[in-house]
C-alpha positions as CSV (number, residue, x, y, z in Angstrom):
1,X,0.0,0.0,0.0
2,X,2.1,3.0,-1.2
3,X,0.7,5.8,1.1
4,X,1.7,8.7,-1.5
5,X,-1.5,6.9,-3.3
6,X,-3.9,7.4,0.0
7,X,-5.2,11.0,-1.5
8,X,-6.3,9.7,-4.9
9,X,-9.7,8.8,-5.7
10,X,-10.3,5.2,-7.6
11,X,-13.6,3.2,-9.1
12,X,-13.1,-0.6,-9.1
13,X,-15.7,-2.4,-10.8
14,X,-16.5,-6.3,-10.9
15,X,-18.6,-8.8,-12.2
16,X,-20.4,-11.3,-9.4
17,X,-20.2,-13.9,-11.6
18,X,-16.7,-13.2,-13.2
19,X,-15.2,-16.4,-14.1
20,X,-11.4,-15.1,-14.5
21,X,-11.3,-12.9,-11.2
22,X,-12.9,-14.4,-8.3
23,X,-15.6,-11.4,-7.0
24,X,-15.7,-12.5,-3.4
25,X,-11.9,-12.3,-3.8
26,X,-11.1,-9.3,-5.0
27,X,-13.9,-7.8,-2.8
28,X,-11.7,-8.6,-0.1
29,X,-8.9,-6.9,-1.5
30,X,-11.5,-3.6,-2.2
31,X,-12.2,-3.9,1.4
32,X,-8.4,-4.2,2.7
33,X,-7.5,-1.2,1.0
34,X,-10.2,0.9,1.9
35,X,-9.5,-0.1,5.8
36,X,-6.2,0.8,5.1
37,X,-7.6,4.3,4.4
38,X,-8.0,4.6,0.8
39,X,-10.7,6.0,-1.3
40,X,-12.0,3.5,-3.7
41,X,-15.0,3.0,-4.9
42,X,-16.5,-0.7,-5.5
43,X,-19.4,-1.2,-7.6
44,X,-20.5,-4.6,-8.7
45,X,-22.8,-5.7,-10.9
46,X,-24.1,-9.2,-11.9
47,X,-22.4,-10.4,-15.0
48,X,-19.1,-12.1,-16.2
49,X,-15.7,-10.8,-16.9
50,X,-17.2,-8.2,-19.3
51,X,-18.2,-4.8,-19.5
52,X,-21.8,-3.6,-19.5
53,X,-23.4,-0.5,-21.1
54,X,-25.0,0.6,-17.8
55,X,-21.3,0.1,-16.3
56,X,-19.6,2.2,-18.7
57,X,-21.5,5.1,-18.1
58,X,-20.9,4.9,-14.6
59,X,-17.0,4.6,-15.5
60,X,-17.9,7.9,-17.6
61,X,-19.8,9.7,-15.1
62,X,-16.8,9.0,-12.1
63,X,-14.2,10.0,-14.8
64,X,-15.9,13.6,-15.5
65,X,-16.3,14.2,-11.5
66,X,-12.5,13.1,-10.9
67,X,-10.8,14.4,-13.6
68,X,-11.1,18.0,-12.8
């Protein structure tokens, strides 16, 4: 955990029913690193190792708030 990284802001997204990450897994991980203080947010959705339409515009929508 490379603390110079604590103040950024970061969007994880993953697939319940990913079949090349394990979700329960990497939600773990999420949840390690946001104990260890930082600011990620973890949306999951119920699909495979893909990306949805209603998840990219999430991704688009996070991007425009954080980029500025």
């Amino acid at each position: 955990m490379n603390p110079k990284l604590k103040n950024a802001s970061w969007l994880c997204t993953h697939g319940t029913q990913d079949e090349a990450l394990d979700f329960q897994t990497a939600k773990r991980q999420i949840e390690h690193l946001q104990k260890g203080g930082f600011n990620i947010q973890f949306q999951s959705y119920n699909k495979t190792h893909c990306i949805q339409r209603e998840e990219m515009e999430v991704i688009k929508e996070w991007i425009k708030i954080h980029s500025s």
